[in-house]
N, C-alpha and C positions, 0 to 999 in steps of 0.2 A: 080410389081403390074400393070395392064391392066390398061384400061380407065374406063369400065365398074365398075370394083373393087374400084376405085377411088371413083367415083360417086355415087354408094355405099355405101362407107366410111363418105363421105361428107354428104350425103342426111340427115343421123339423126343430125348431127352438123348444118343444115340453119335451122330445124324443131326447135332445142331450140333455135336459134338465133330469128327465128320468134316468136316465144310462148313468149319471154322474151319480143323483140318487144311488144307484145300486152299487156302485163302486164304494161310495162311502160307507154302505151298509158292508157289503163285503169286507172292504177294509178293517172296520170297527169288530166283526166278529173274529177275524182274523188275529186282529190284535188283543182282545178278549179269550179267546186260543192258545196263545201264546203265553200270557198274563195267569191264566188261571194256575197252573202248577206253580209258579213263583210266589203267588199267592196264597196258595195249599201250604205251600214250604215255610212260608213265614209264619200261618197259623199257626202249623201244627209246631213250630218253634215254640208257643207259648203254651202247649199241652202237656201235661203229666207222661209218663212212661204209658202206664196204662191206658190213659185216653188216646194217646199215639197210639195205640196198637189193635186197637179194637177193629174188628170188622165186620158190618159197612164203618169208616170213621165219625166219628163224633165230631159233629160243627159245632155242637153246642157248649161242649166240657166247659169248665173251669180251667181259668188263663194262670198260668206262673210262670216263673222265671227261672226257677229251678235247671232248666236245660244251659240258659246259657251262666249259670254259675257255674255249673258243671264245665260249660267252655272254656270258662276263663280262671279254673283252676281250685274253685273251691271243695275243699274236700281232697282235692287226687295230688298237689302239691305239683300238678304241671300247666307252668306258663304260656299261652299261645301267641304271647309277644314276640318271642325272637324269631317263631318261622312268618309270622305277618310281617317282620322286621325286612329278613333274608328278603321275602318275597317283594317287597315294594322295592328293594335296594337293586335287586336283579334285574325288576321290570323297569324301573324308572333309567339306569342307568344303561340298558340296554336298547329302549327306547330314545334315547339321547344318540348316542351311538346311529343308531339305524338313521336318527335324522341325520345326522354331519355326513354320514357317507352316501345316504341315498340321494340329497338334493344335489350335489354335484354330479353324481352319475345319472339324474335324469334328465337332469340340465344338458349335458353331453349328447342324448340321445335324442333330445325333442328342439329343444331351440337353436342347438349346434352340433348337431345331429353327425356323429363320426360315423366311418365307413362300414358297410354293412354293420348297420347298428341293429336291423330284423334278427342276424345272428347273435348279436350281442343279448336283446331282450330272450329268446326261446334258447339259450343256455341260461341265463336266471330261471328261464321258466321250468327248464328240465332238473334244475335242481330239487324241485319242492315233487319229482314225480316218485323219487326212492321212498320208502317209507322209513320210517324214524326206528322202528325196532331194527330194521337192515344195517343202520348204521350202528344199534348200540354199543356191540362189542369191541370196533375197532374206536370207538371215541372213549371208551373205558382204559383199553389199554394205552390207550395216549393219554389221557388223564392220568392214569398210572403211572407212568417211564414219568411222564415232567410234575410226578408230587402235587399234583392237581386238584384229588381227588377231595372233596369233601369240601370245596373250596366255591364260595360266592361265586367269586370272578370267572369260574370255569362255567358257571353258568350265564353271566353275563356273556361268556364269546358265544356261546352256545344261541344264548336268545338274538344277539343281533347275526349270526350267521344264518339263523333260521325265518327270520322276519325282514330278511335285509329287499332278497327277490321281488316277494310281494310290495315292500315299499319304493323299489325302483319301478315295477310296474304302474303303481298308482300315482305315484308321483310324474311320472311321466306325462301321464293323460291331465295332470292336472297343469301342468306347466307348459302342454302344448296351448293354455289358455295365454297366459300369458303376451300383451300386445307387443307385437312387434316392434311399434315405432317406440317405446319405451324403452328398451333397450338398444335401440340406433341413438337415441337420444343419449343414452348414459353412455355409450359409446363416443359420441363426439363432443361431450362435455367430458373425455378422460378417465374414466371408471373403469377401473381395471376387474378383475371377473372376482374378486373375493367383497369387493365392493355393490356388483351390479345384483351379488347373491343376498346378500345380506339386505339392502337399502330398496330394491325394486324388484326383483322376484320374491325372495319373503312374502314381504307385505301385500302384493300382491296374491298370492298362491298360500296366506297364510290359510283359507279353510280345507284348503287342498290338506297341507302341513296337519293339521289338528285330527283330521282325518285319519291322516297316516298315524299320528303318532299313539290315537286312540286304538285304532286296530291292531298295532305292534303289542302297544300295553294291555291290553285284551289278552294276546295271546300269549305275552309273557308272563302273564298272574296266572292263566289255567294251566300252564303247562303242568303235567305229572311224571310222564316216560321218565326222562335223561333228571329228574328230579330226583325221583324214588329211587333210581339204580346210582348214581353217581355220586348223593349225598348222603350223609348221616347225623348224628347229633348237633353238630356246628353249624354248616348250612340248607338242615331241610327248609324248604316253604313249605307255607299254607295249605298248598293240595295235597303234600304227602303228610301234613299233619292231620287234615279231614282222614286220611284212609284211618290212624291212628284209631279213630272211634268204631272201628268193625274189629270186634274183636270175638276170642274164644267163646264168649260168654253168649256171644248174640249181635243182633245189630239196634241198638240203641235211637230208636228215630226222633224221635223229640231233639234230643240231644245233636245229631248228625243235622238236623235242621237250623235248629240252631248255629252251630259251626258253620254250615254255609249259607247262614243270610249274614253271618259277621262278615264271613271272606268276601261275600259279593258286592260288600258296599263300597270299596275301593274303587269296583271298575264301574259302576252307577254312578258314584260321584265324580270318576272320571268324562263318563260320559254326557252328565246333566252340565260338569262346568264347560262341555266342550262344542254343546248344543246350538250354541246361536252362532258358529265359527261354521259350524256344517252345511247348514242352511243358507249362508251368504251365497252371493254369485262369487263368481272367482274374478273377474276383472270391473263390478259393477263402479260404474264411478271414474274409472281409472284413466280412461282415456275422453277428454273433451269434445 
């Protein structure tokens, strides 16, 4: 091989080395993008009222703590534990919920796939097409008539009816990964379907699973809508206690920062313990 023919050979190999280059430069600012306001947010958690409010803002102020005493009740005599409380117990148990009834319904639709099951997924999908204030009022007065009202649990039906769709979708896709001959096999070793669910789809399809369950509890901690209007002192969460800090007075930023780099660390540490479950292949290993 010449020099010419080398150089050549080479030239397509620096073209993806560079194209990759730029993707990860892309990537990185992207992510850099993203990160910045989070990061704003957390600073300015450890600034004075005044140094919050300045403008252009102060990077440089002097850091206190001051804001998240103010969070956690010093001074004002109010607790932020019982709506962190409500909120974990809603999403947690609501996310539970979505799992138990989503992986059998997707099981149904991909590995043993029932009849016009295309109909069956775009009715889940036309569910999530209404918007959420459209439904307020008729979900209030039914909360109303069944003494509902102001109740954990009405939130709990509420998060897995609303997260249930998107987790039958996603689970779906991940359970069409699932090897075939794995489940022929537990079939004629006798595994009846509560069995083949638990012991070989699981475990297989757990990143799939972790997925799901992160995205459900994501969207069960943000929610505010059906929060704010349905509950009151006994079961608000977290997000209608963050509005709490806008008040007559002003909007208190330091302090509102605060508040929400506390609330945010639930679905962070969610996500960080759930991170290497994501990343897996879904059948790597699984079949010899």
């Amino acid at each position: 091989m010449n020099a010419s023919t080398a150089g050549a050979a080479a030239s397509p190999v620096r073209r993806r080395r560079y194209a990759g280059s730029l993707l990860g430069l892309a990537a990185w600012l992207c992510g850099i993008a993203f990160f910045l306001p989070v990061a704003w947010m957390v600073l300015t958690s450890f600034h004075s009222e005044a140094d919050a409010a300045t403008n252009p803002p102060s990077v440089g102020a002097g850091l206190t703590l001051h804001g998240y005493r103010e969070f956690f009740g010093a001074g004002t005599g109010v607790s932020p534990w019982p709506p962190l409380i409500n909120s974990l117990t809603a999403s947690v148990a609501a996310t539970l919920l979505v799992l138990v009834l989503a992986v059998p319904a997707a099981y149904a639709l991909s590995i043993k796939p029932v009849r016009k099951w295309s109909d069956v997924l775009f009715f889940f999908l036309s569910t999530k097409m209404l918007p959420l204030v459209a439904g307020l009022l008729p979900v209030y007065l039914i909360a109303q008539n069944a003494r509902m009202l102001d109740s954990i649990w009405l939130l709990v039906i509420l998060y897995t009816s609303m997260n249930l769709p998107i987790a039958v979708w996603m689970m779906r896709s991940f359970l069409a990964e699932v090897p075939v001959e794995m489940l022929e096999a537990a079939s004629i070793d006798g595994a009846g379907l509560p069995t083949t669910l638990v012991r070989i789809v699981a475990p297989v399809a757990l990143p799939g699973i972790a997925a799901t369950a992160l995205i459900s509890f994501i969207f069960s901690w943000n929610e505010l809508l059906f929060a704010r209007v349905l509950t009151g002192i006994v079961a608000g969460t977290s997000p209608v206690f963050l509005t709490g800090f806008v008040t007559s007075q002003g909007l208190f930023l330091a302090k509102v920062c605060a508040a929400a780099t506390v609330i945010s660390l639930p679905v962070l540490a969610a996500g960080f313990a759930a991170q290497d479950k994501l990343v897996q292949g879904l059948s790597l290993g699984a079949v010899k």
